[in-house]
C-alpha positions, 0 to 999 in steps of 0.5 A, a space after each residue: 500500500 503506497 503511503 498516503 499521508 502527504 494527501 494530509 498537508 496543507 496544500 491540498 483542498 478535500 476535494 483534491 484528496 476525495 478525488 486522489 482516492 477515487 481515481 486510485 480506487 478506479 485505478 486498482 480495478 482497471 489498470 494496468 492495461 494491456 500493453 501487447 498493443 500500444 495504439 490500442 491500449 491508449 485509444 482504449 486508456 483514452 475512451 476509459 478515462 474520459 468515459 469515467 471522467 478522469 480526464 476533466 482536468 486536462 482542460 479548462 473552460 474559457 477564463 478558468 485555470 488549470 487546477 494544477 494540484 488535480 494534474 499533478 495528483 492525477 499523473 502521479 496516481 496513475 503513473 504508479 499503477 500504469 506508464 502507459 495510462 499516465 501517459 494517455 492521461 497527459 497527452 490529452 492535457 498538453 495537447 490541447 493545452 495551447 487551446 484551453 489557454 489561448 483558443 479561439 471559442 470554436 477551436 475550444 469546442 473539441 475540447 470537450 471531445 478530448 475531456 470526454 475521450 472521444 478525440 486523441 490530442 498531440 503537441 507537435 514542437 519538436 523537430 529534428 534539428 530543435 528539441 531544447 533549442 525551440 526557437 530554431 524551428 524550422 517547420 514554415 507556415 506560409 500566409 496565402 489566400 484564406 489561411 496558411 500553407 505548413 511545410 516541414 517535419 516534426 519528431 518524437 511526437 507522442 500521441 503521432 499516428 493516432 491522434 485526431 488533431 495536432 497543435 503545430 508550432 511553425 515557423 510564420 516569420 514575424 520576426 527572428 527566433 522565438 518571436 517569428 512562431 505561431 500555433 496552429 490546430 490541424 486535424 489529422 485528416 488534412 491533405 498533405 500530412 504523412 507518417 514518415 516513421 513510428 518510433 520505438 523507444 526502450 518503455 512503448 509509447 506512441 511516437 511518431 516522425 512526420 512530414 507536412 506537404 502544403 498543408 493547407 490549415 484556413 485562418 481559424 486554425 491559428 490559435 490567438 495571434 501570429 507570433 505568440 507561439 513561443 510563448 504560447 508553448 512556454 506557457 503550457 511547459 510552465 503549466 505541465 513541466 510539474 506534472 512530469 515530476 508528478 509522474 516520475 514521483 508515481 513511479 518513484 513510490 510504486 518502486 519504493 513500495 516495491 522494493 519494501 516488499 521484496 526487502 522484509 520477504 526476501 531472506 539472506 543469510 538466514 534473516 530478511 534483507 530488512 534486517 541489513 543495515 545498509 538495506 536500511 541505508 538504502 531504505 532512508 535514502 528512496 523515502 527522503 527523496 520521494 518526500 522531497 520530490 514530493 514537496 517541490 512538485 506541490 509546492 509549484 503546484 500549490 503556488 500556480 494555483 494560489 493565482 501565481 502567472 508563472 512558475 518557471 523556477 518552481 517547476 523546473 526545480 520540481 521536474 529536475 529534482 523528482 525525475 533525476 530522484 526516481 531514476 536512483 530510487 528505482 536503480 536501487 529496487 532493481 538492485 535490491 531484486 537482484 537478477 529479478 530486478 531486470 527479468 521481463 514480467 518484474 514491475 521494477 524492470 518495466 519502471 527502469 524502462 519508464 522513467 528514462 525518457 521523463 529526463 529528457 522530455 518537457 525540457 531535458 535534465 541540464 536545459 532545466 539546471 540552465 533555467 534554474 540557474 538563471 532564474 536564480 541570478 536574474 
């Protein structure tokens, strides 16, 4: 049984621990998923979770906020039960973050879809040649007669193949850099939108590699005005960045909770591994860094809730912390299993496999050192 009790501070709400407690009671009857199909299990983690109403926070009516206790709480829950429904969960949330904070009223209305789970959402930012680095996109949004032409290519898209619509950042030129970016909401059915390649990574997800060809996307496709793309996308990393942290934290504590277990069952030498003083060392060490992982990530949380308009700091300290934190507590239960640790079929493997990527996507390990440091110094 995970610990509970951090649901006890101050930084939550009651509605905040009843809905924790639900979604991890619904969790324990539904998940994990059955992985043997991944576009397949998402679509279904997707439908499931919208028809239960799991995914209403993932979007905000017009003028209301993101409740980001509620996402972090969410990822944090399902992450420790199953990677890949954390996953499906987030994806509806920052794909179609751009919309809930800047979209128009009619680009608004698929927001309900993605709630309900009727429609799959992707945000396309990276391409080959910018991950970090956003502002050297590439992809070109051309202006012509009643909208826009998008040529280019992105990568390492979550949600890429099957999703129903897309958030795009493509270049439009207004000015060098960052300033010349601009947002656009493309549905998948668009001419000109190609699948190059379906990436396969070391924990399954649904990635893709894409191309656009003169795809055509008409003036309402733009979301807010041209030129706030990058702020735009920075605006939704600020909000999400805390729920990749609460996502690692899930992982974080299904593997200490794992390793307890084998620890007081497993015997050597005649006694329980328990019993072992530098198991106990090791023990300490996983519990104080999911506690403080825990911490940073509701602190940031807790701080954009109380009406704060950025977060950078917090965040970047919250994911930074909580990510490269459970990577060494999940090292450590694959070392306390021993040879089981990396068999097929043993949780603290397929945790090894999950947590790897959340160092490097929503802004890698040493991009949010530099953004720490700056925000520390500025």
């Amino acid at each position: 049984m995970a610990d509970r009790s951090f649901l006890d501070w101050p930084f939550f709400e009651n509605r905040h621990r009843e809905w924790a407690q639900a979604l991890d009671e619904w969790c324990a009857l539904h998940l994990p998923a059955d992985h043997s199909d991944v576009d397949e299990a998402c679509r279904k983690l997707v439908a499931d979770m919208g028809r239960d109403g799991w995914l209403k926070p993932t979007g905000v009516a017009q003028g209301e906020s993101f409740d980001l206790r509620m996402l972090c709480l969410s990822r944090e829950t399902l992450a420790r039960h199953d990677g890949l429904a954390d996953f499906a969960f987030a994806m509806q949330g920052l794909g179609m973050g751009t919309v809930s904070l800047f979209g128009s009223d009619a680009q608004r209305e698929w927001l309900a879809k993605t709630r309900a789970g009727e429609a799959i959402s992707a945000f396309a930012l990276t391409e080959p040649g910018s991950g970090s680095d956003v502002a050297n996109s590439t992809m070109s949004a051309e202006k012509v007669a009643g909208g826009w032409r998008l040529n280019g290519e992105k990568t390492y898209i979550s949600n890429g193949g099957i999703a129903d619509l897309y958030v795009i950042f493509a270049r439009t030129g207004e000015a060098p850099g960052a300033r010349g970016l601009s947002a656009f909401l493309m549905p998948a059915s668009v001419k000109g939108f190609e699948i190059l390649e379906r990436i396969e990574v070391v924990a399954p997800h649904p990635l893709a590699h894409f191309r656009l060809t003169d795809v055509f996307l008409p003036d309402s496709a733009l979301i807010g005005i041209a030129g706030a793309g990058f702020k735009q996308a920075m605006a939704v990393l600020d909000v999400f960045r805390s729920t990749v942290g609460a996502a690692a934290l899930g992982f974080a504590r299904r593997a200490l909770d794992e390793a307890l277990a084998r620890v007081r069952e497993r015997q050597l030498f005649g006694a329980p591994l328990a019993d072992l003083q530098m198991v106990q060392g090791h023990v300490a060490d996983m519990a104080l860094g999911v506690d403080a992982s825990a911490l940073l990530i509701y602190r940031a949380a807790w701080t954009r809730d109380m009406g704060a308009p950025r977060i950078t700091r917090e965040a970047a300290m919250a994911k930074l912390h909580a990510t490269e934190t459970a990577q060494k507590v999940i090292d450590t239960a694959v070392q306390l299993f021993g040879g089981d640790g990396v068999r097929k079929g043993f949780i603290v493997e397929s945790l090894y496999r999950e947590i790897r990527a959340l160092r490097i996507y929503e802004g890698a390990s040493d991009v949010q050192k530099v953004v720490i440091a700056r925000q520390v110094m500025g």
